[in-house]
PAVO-532043 format. One record per residue (C-alpha): residue in three letters; y, x, z. Coordinates in steps of 0.2 Angstrom, whole numbers, always signed. Layout:
<pts>
<pt type="ala" y="Y" x="X" z="Z"/>
...
</pts>
This chain:
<pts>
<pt type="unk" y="-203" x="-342" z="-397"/>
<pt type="unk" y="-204" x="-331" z="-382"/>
<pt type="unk" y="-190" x="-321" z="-373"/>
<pt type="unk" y="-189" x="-305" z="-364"/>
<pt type="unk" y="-173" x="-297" z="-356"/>
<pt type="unk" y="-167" x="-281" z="-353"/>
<pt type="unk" y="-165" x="-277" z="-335"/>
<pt type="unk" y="-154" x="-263" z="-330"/>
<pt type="unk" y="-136" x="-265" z="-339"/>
<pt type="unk" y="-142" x="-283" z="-345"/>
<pt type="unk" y="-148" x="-294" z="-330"/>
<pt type="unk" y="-143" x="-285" z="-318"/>
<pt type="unk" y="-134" x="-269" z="-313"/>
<pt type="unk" y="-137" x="-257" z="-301"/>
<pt type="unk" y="-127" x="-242" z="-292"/>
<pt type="unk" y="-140" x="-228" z="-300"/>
<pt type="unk" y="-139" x="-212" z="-289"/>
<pt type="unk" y="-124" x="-200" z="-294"/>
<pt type="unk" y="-139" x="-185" z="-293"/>
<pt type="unk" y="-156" x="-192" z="-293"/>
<pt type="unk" y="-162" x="-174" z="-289"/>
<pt type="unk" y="-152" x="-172" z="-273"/>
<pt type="unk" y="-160" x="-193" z="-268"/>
<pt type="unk" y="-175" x="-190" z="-271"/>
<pt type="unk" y="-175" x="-171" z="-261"/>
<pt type="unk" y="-168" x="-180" z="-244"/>
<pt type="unk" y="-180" x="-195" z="-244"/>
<pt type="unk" y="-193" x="-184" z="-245"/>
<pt type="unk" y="-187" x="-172" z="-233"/>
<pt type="unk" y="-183" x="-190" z="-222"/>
<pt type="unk" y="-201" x="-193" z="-224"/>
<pt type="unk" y="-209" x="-177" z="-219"/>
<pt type="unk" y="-211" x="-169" z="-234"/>
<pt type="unk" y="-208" x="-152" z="-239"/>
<pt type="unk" y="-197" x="-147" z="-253"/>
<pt type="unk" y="-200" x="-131" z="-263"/>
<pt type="unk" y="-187" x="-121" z="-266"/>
<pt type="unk" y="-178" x="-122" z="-282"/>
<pt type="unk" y="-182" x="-142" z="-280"/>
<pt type="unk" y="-168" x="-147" z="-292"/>
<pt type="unk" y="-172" x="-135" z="-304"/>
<pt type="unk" y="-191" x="-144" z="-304"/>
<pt type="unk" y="-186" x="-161" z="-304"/>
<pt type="unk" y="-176" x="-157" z="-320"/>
<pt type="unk" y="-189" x="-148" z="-331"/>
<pt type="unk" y="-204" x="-158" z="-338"/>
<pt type="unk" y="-219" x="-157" z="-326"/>
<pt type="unk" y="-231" x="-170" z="-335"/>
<pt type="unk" y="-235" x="-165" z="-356"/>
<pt type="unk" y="-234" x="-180" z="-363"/>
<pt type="unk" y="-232" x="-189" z="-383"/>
<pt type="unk" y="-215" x="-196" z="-392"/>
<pt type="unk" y="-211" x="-212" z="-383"/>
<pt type="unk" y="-223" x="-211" z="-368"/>
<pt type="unk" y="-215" x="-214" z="-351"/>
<pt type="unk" y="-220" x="-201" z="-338"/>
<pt type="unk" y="-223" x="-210" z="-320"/>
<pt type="unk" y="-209" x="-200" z="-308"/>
<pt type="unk" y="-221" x="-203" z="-295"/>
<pt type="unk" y="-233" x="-190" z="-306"/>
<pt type="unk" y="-221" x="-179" z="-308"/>
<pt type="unk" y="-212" x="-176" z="-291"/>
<pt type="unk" y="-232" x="-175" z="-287"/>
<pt type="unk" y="-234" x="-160" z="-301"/>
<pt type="unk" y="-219" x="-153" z="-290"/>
<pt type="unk" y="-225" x="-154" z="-273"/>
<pt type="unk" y="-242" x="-149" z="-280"/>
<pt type="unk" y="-238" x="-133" z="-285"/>
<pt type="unk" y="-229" x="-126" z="-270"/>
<pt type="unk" y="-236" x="-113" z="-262"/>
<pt type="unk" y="-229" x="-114" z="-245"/>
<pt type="unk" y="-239" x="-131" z="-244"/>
<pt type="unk" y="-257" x="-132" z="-249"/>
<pt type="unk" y="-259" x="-150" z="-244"/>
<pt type="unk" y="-249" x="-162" z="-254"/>
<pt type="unk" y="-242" x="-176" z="-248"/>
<pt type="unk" y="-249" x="-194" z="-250"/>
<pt type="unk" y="-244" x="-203" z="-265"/>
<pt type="unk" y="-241" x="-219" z="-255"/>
<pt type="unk" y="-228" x="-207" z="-244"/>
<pt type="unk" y="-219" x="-199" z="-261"/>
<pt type="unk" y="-219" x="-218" z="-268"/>
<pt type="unk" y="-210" x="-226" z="-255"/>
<pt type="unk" y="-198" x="-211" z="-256"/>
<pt type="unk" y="-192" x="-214" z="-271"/>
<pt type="unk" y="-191" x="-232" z="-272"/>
<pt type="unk" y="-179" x="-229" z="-255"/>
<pt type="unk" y="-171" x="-213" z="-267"/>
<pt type="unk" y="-169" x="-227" z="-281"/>
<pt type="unk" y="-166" x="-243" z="-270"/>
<pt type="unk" y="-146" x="-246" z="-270"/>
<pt type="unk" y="-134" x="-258" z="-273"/>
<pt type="unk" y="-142" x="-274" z="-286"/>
<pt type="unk" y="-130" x="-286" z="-293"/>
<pt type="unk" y="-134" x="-301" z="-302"/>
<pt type="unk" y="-122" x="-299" z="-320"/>
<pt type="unk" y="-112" x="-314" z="-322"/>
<pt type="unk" y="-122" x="-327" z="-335"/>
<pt type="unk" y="-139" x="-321" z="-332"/>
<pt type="unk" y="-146" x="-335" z="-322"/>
<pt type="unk" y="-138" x="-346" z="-336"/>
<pt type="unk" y="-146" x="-336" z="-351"/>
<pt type="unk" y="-165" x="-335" z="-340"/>
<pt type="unk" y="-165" x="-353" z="-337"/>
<pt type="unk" y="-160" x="-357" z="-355"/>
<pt type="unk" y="-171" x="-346" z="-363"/>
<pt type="unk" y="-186" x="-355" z="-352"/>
<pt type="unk" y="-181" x="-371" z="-357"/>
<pt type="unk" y="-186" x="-366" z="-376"/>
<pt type="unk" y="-201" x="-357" z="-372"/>
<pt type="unk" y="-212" x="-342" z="-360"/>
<pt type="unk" y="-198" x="-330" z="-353"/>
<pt type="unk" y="-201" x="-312" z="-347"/>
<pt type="unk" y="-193" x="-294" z="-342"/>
<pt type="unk" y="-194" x="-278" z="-351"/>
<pt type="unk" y="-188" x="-264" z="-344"/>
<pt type="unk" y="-188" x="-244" z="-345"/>
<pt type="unk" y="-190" x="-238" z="-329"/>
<pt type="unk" y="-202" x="-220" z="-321"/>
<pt type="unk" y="-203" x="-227" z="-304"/>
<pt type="unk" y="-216" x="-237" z="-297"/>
<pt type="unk" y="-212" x="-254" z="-291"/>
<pt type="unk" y="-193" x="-250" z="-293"/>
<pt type="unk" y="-191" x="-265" z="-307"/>
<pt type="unk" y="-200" x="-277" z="-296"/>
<pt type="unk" y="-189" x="-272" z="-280"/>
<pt type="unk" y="-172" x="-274" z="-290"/>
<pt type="unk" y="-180" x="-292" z="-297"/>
<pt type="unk" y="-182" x="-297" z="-277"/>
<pt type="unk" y="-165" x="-291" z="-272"/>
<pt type="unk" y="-155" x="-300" z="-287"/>
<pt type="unk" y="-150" x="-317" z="-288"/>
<pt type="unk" y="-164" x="-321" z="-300"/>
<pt type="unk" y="-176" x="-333" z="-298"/>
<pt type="unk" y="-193" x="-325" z="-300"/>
<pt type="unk" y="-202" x="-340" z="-305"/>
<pt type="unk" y="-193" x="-339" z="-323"/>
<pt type="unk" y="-201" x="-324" z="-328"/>
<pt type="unk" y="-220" x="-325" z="-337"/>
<pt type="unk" y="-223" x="-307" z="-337"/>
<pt type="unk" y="-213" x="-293" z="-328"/>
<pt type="unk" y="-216" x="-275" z="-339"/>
<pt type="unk" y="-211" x="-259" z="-333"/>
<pt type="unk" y="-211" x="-244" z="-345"/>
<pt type="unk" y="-219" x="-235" z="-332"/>
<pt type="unk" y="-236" x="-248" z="-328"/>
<pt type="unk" y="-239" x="-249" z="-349"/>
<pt type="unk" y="-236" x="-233" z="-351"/>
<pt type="unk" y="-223" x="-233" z="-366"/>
<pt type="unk" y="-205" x="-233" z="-366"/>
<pt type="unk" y="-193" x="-244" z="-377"/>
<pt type="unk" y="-191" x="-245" z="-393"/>
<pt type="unk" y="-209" x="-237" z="-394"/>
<pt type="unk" y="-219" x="-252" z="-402"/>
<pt type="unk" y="-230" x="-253" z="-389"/>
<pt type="unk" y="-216" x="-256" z="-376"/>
<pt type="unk" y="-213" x="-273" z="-387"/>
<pt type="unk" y="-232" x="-276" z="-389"/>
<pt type="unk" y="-235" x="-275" z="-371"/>
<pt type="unk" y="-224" x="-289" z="-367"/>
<pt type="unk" y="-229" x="-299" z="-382"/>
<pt type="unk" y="-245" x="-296" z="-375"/>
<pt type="unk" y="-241" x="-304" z="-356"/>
<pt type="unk" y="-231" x="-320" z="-363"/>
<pt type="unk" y="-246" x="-323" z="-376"/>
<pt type="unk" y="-236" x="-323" z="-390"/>
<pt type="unk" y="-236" x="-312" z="-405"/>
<pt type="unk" y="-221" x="-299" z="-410"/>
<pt type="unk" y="-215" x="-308" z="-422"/>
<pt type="unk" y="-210" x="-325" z="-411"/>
<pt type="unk" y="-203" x="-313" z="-398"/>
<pt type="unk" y="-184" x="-312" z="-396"/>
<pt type="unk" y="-179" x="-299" z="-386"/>
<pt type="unk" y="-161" x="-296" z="-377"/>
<pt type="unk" y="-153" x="-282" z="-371"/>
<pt type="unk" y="-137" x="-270" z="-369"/>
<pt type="unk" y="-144" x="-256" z="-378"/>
<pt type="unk" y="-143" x="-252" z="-399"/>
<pt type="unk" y="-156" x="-238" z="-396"/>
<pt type="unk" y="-169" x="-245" z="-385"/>
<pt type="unk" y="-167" x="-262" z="-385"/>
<pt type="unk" y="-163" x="-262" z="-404"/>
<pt type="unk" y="-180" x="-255" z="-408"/>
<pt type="unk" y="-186" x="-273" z="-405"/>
<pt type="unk" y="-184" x="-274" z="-423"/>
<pt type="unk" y="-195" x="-260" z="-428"/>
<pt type="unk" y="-208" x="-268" z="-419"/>
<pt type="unk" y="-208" x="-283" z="-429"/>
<pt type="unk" y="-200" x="-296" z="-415"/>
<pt type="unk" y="-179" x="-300" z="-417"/>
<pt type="unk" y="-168" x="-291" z="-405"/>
<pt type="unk" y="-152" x="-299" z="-397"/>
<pt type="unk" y="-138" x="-286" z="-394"/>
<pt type="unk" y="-125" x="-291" z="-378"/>
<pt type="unk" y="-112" x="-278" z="-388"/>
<pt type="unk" y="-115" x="-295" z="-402"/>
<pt type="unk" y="-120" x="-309" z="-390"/>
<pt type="unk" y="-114" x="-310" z="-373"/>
<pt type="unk" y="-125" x="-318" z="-361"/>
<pt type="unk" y="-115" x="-332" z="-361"/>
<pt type="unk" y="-117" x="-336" z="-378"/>
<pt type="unk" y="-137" x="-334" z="-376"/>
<pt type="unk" y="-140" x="-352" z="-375"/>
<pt type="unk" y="-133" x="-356" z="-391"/>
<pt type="unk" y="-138" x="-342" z="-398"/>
<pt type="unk" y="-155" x="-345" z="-396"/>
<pt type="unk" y="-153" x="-363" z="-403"/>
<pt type="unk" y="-145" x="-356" z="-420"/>
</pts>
């Protein structure tokens, strides 16, 4: 048996930006970067076509964006717009209340990893550095966003199968939401609902 966790809402949770259109706009700005008019509008409409269930890279499209504006032929380097939004994204990360418990018991039975929807690169990694967690408990770390598919797609659950070697159906996954992280059981493995089973309860949960 192999374990992956939710982490936004499950692990950990995070003080998210009240308008992620606005963040994004001033680290740009902070970081030299132009911002076309009608910026919000932008950032709100689909830049990137894309199939049911794929996850769009925000670094892609706040480059589609930038691209497109006239008043700035050059576009910025992806390295600048990527640090901006991980400083748009990066706040406040607090460790929830049983989940070094639940980690270290799910490691005790077996490989551990994380599954996370998230658009922005390096963002799930970040938030794993500035928790409580300790990092050597985790066998894979997948982010929607570096696989290319976003919970419950199959693949999502695949791709972390995948990383902790393991098939679908010996992977118990764990999170806080019915309609992502429920579709763990669409994709053949067992999901573990916090709404059901606290973290607290995990370890002997995962016993029974």
């Amino acid at each position: 048996m192999a374990v992956s966790f939710d982490l936004f809402g499950t692990l950990v949770a995070v003080d998210r930006p009240a308008d992620p259109a606005t963040a994004v706009g001033r680290e740009l700005e902070a970081s030299g970067v132009t911002v076309p008019d009608g910026w919000a509008r932008a950032y709100r409409t689909p830049q990137v076509e894309t199939v049911e269930g794929a996850e769009v890279s925000l670094l892609e499209h706040v480059g589609a964006i930038l691209a497109g504006d006239p008043d700035d032929p050059v576009p910025p380097d992806a390295r600048t717009v990527r640090r901006a939004l991980l400083r748009a994204f990066d706040t406040g990360v607090r460790t929830r209340a049983g989940a070094e418990r639940a980690v270290a018991a799910a490691a005790e039975r077996g490989p551990v990893g994380v599954l996370s929807n998230c658009s922005v690169p390096g963002l799930v990694a970040r938030t794993l550095d500035r928790s409580t967690l300790d990092p050597g408990r985790f066998e894979a770390v997948v982010a929607s966003v570096d696989v290319g598919w976003r919970k419950p797609h199959p693949h999502a659950f695949e791709a972390v199968a995948d990383r902790l070697d393991v098939r679908v159906a010996d992977l118990v996954h764990v999170g806080d939401d019915p309609r992502t992280d429920g579709g763990a059981t669409d994709a053949g493995a067992r999901a573990v609902l916090l709404e059901s089973v606290p973290l607290a309860d995990l370890p002997d949960h995962l016993d029974g």
